[in-house]
C-alpha positions as CSV (number, residue, x, y, z in Angstrom):
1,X,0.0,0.0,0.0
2,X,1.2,3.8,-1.1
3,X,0.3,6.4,1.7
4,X,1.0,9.9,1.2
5,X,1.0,12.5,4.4
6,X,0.7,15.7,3.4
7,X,1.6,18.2,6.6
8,X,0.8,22.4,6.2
9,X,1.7,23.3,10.0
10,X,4.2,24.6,11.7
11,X,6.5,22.7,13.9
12,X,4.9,23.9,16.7
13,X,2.0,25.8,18.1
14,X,-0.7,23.1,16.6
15,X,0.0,19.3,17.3
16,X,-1.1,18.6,13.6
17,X,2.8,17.9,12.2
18,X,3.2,16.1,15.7
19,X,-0.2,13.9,14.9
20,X,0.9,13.3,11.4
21,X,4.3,12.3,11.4
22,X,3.3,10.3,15.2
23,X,0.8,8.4,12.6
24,X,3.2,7.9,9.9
25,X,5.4,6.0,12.7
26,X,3.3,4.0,14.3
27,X,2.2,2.7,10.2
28,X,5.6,1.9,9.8
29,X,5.6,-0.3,13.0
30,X,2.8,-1.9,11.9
31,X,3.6,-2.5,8.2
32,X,7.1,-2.1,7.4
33,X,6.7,-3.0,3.6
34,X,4.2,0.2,3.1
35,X,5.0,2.9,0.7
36,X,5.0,5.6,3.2
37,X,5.8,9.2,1.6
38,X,5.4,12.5,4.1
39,X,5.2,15.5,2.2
40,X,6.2,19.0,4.3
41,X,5.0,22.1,3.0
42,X,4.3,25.5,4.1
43,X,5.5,26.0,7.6
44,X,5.7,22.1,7.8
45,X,9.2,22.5,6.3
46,X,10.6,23.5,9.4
47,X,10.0,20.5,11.2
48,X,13.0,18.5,9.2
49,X,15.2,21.6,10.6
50,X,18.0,20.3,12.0
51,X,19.2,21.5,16.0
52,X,15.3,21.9,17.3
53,X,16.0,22.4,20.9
54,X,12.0,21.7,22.8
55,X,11.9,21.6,26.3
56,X,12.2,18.5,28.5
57,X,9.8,16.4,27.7
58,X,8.2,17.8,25.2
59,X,7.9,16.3,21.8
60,X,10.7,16.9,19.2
61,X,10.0,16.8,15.3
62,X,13.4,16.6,14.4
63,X,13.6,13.1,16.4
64,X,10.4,12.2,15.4
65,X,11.0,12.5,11.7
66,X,14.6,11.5,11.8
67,X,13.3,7.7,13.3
68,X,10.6,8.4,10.3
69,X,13.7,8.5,7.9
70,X,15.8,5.4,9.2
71,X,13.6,2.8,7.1
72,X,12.8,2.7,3.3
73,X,9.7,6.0,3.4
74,X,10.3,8.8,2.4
75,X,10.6,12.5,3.5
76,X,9.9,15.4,0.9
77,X,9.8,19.0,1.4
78,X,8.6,21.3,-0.9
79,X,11.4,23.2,-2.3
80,X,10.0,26.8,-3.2
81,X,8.5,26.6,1.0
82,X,12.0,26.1,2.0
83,X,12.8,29.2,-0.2
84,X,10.3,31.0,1.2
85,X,11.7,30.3,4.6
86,X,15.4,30.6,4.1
87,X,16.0,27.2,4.2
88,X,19.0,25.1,2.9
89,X,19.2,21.6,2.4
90,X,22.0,21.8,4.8
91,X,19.6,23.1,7.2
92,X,17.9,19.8,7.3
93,X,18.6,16.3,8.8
94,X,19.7,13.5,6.6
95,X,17.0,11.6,4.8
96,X,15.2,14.4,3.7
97,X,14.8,15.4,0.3
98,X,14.2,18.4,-1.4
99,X,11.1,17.9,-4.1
100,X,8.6,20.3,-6.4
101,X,4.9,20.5,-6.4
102,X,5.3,18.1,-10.0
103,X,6.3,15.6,-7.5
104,X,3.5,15.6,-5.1
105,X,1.2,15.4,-7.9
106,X,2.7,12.4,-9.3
107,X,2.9,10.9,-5.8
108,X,-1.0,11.8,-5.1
109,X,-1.6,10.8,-7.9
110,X,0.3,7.0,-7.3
111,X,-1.1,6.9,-3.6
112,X,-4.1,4.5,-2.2
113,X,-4.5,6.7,0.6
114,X,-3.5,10.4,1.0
115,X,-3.8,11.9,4.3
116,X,-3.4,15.8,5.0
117,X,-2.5,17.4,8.1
């Protein structure tokens, strides 16, 4: 099965990214053959932003999405987003990709389920 996340948030402030990628995990536990794509967009980029320092405690994207990353899914941010926030590549943790809006179209477009946050 091919599952696309699509997460608009910020980082922080909602728990939307935190639900969605916290979703994305726990369908990797449970099947670790799935497809599983999470697209970041909008403020959603900044929760592959490597160096997020959140209070004890409290939950951190950055080590969410970087477990998200060890396997065979896939992490995409939307490049012209990451403009838009001054953000480099470099900026990011490893495993994340930098991708276009073409490519979330083809991937919606190839997805059984699509799920936006």
């Amino acid at each position: 099965m091919k599952v696309l996340f699509i997460l608009n948030d910020p980082p922080y402030g909602t728990e939307r990214c935190y639900n969605g990628v916290r979703l994305a995990n726990a369908m990797v536990r449970k099947d670790p053959a799935a497809e599983i794509t999470v697209f970041l967009m909008a403020d959603a980029v900044g929760c592959a932003r490597k160096g997020q320092k959140t209070p004890e405690g409290y939950y951190n994207l950055e080590h969410m999405l970087t477990r998200f990353t060890t396997g065979e899914h896939t992490l995409l941010l939307c490049g012209m987003c990451m403009d838009a926030r001054g953000l480099a590549i470099d900026d990011v943790i490893a495993g994340a990709r930098r991708s276009s809006m073409e490519e979330l179209a083809a991937a919606t477009l190839e997805a059984d389920k699509v799920l936006v946050f």
